[in-house]
One Martini backbone bead per residue (centre of mass of N, CA, C, O) as a GRO file, in nm:
protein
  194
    1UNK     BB    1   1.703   0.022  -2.708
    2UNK     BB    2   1.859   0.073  -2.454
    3UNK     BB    3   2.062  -0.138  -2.527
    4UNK     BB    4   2.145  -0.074  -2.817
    5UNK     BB    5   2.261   0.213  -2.691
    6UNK     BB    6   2.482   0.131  -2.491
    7UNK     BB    7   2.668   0.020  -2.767
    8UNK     BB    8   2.580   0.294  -2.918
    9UNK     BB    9   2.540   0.529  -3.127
   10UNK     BB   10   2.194   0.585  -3.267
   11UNK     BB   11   2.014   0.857  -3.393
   12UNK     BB   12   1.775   0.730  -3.529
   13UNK     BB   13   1.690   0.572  -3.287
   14UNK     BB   14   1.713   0.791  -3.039
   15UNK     BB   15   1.447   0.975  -3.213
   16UNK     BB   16   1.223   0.736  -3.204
   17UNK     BB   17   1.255   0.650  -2.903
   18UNK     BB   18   1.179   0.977  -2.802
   19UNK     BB   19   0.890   1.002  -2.915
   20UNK     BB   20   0.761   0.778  -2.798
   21UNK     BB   21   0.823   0.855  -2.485
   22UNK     BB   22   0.609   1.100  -2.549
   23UNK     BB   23   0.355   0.955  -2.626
   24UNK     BB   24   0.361   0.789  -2.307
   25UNK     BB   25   0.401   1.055  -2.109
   26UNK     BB   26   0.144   1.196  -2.262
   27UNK     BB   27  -0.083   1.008  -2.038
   28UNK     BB   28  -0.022   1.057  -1.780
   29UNK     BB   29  -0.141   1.099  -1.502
   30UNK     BB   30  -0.100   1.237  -1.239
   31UNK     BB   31  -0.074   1.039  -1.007
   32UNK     BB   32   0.111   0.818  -1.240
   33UNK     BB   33  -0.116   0.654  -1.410
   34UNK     BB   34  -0.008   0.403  -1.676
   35UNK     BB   35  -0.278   0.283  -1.874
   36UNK     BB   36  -0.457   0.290  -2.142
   37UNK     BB   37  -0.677   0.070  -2.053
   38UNK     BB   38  -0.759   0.163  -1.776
   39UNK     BB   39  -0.946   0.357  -1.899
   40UNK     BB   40  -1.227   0.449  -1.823
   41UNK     BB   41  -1.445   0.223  -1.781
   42UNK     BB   42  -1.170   0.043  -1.654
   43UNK     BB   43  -1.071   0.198  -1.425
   44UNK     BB   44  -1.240   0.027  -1.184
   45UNK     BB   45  -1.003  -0.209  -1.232
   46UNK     BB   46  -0.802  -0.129  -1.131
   47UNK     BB   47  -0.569  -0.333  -0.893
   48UNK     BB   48  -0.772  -0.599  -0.910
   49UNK     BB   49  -0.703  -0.922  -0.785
   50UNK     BB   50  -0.918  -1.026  -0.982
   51UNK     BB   51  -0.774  -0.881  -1.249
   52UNK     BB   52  -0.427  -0.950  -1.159
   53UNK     BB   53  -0.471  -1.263  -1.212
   54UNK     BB   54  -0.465  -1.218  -1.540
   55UNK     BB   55  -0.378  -0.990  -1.553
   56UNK     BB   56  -0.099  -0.666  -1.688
   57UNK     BB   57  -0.001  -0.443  -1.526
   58UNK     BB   58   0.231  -0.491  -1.363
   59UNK     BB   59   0.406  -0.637  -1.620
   60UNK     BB   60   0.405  -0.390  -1.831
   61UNK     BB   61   0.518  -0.162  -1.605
   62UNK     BB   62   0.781  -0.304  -1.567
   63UNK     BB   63   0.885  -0.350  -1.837
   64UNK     BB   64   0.914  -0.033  -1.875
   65UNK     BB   65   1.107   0.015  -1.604
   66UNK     BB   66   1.331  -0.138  -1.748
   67UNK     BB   67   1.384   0.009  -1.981
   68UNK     BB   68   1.406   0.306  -1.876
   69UNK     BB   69   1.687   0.214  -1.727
   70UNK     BB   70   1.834   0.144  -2.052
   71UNK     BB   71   1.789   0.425  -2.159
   72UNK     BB   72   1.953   0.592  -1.919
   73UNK     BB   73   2.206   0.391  -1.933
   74UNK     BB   74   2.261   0.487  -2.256
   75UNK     BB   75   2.145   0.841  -2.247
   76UNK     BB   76   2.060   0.993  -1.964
   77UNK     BB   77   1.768   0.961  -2.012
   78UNK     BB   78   1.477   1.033  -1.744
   79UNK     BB   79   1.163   1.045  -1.891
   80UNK     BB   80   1.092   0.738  -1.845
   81UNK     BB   81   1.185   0.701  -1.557
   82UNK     BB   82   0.994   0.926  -1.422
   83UNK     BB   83   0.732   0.773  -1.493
   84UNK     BB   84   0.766   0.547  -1.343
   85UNK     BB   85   0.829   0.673  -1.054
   86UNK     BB   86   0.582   0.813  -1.045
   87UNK     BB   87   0.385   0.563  -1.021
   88UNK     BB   88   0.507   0.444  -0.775
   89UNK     BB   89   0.528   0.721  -0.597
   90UNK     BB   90   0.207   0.830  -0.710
   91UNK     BB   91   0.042   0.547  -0.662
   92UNK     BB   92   0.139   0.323  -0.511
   93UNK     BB   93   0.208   0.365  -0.240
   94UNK     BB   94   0.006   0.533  -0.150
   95UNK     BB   95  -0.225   0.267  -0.191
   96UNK     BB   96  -0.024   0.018  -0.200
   97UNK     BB   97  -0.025  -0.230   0.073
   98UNK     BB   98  -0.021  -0.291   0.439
   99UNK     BB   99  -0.143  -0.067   0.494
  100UNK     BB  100  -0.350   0.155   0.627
  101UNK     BB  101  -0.573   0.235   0.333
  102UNK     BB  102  -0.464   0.009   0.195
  103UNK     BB  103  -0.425  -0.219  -0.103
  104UNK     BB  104  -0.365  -0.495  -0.223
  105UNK     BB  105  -0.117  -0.673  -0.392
  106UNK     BB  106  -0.127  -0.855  -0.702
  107UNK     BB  107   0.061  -1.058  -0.881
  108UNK     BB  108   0.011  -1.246  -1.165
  109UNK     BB  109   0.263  -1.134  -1.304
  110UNK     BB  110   0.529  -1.125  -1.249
  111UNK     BB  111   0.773  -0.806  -1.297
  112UNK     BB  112   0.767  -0.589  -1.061
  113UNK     BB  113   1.029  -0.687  -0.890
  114UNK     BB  114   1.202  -0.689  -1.149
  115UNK     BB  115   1.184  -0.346  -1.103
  116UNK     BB  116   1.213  -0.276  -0.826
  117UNK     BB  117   1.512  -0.361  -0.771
  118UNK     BB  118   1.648  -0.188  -1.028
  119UNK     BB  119   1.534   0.082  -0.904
  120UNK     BB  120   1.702   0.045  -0.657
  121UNK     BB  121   1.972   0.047  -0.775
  122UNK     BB  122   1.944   0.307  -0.950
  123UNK     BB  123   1.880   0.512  -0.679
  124UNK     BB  124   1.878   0.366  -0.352
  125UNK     BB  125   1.576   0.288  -0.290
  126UNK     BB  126   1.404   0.140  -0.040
  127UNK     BB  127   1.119   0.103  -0.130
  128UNK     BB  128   1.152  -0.057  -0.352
  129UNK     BB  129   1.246  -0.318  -0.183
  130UNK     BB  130   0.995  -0.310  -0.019
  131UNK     BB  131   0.788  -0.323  -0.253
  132UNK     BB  132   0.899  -0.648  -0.303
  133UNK     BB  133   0.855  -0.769  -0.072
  134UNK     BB  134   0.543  -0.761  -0.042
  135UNK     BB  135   0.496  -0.909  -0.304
  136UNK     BB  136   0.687  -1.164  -0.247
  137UNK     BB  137   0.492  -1.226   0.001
  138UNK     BB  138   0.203  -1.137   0.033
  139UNK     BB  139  -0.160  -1.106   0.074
  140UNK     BB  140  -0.421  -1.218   0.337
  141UNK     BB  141  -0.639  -1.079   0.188
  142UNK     BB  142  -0.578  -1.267  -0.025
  143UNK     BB  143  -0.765  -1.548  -0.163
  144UNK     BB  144  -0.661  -1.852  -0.317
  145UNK     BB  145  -0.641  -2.100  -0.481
  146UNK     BB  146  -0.394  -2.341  -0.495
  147UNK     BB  147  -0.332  -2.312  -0.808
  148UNK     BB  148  -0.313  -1.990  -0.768
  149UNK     BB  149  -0.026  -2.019  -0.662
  150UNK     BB  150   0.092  -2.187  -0.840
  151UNK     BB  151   0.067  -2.048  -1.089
  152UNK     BB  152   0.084  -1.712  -1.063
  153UNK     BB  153   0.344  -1.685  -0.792
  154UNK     BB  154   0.147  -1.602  -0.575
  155UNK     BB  155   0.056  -1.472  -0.231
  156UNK     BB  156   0.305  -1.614  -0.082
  157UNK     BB  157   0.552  -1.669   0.049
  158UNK     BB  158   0.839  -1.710  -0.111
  159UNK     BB  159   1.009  -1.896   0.123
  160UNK     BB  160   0.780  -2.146   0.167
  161UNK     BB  161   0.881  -2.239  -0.047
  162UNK     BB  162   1.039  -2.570  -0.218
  163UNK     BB  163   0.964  -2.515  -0.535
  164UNK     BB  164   0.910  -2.556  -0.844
  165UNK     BB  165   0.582  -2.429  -0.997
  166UNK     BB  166   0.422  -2.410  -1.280
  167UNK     BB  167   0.476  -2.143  -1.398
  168UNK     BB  168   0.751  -2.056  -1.519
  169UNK     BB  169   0.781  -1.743  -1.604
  170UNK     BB  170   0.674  -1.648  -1.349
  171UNK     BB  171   0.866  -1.799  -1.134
  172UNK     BB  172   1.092  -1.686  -1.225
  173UNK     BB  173   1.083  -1.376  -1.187
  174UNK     BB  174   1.040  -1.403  -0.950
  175UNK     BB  175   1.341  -1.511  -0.849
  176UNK     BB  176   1.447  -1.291  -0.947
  177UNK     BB  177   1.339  -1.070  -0.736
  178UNK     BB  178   1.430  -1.184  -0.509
  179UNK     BB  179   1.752  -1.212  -0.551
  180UNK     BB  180   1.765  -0.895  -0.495
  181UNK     BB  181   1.741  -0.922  -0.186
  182UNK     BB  182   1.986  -1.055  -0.151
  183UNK     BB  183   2.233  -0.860  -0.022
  184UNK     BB  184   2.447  -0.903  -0.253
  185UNK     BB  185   2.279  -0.808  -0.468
  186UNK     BB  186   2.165  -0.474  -0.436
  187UNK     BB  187   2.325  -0.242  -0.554
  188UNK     BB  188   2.330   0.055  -0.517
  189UNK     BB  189   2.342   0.376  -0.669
  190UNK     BB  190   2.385   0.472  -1.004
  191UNK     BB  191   2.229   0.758  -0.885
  192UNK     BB  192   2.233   1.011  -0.620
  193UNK     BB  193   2.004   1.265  -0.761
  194UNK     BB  194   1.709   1.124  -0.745
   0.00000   0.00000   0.00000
């Protein structure tokens, strides 16, 4: 819809549109964390390697994400974009990542990296190209079976890489979010207001 929106006016679109996007946001948790399979009892599952393994949390938040960007760059509403935006600031950042006190994060299925590149271009902030670099490098503390690395295109780092093999659809993904790292390609701050 956001892509739809960007190539002119549609307010029947826009209001069906508007709508789905209020009944979205308005599950977020306080935290920025949203997705509502993971409530209640499963909970407890949120954002473990054993479940991100085949598990689409962060497949799903990207697609989102990404959504949220087309949305914005369509109609400037930042609606969509500010839940994303909150999830990533306000619950991955903190939680999740290399550092002391952080868990690491599997991508079982490549895609929050091509929104995190998306989202460091809309923004201009490093932190998300930097989310997407860790992401993309893998973590020591998870470990996976060699078909592991190979099926599901994460774990180790992206560059050590020599050819692609595996799922087709992860390993582009991880590409296309690689991609995005290379200097040339990173185009930062469609606004600065962020």
């Amino acid at each position: 819809m956001g892509f739809a929106l960007q190539s002119g006016d549609r307010p029947e679109l826009r209001a069906m549109t508007d709508n789905i996007i209020k009944e979205v946001v308005a599950v977020q948790e306080p935290s920025g964390y949203l997705n509502t399979y993971y409530a209640g009892d499963k909970a407890k599952d949120r954002m473990l390697p054993e479940v991100q393994r085949w598990g689409h949390e962060l497949y799903n938040m990207g697609h989102m994400i990404q959504g949220a960007i087309a949305y914005y760059r369509g109609t400037g509403d930042r609606t969509l974009l500010d839940a994303g935006i909150r999830f990533v600031d306000g619950y991955l950042l903190p939680n999740f990542g290399p550092g002391a006190g952080q868990k690491p994060i599997l991508s079982g299925h490549p895609e929050m990296e091509m929104a995190l590149i998306e989202l460091y271009r809309t923004t201009g902030e490093k932190k998300y190209l930097e989310l997407a670099g860790y992401i993309l490098h893998g973590d020591d503390r998870i470990k996976l079976p060699q078909h592991g690395y190979v099926y599901h295109f994460c774990g180790i780092p992206f560059t050590s890489r020599t050819h692609l093999e595996g799922h087709a659809v992860r390993a582009m993904y991880a590409c296309c979010g690689c991609d995005g790292l290379l200097p040339g390609n990173r185009r930062p701050g469609l606004f600065e207001d962020a």
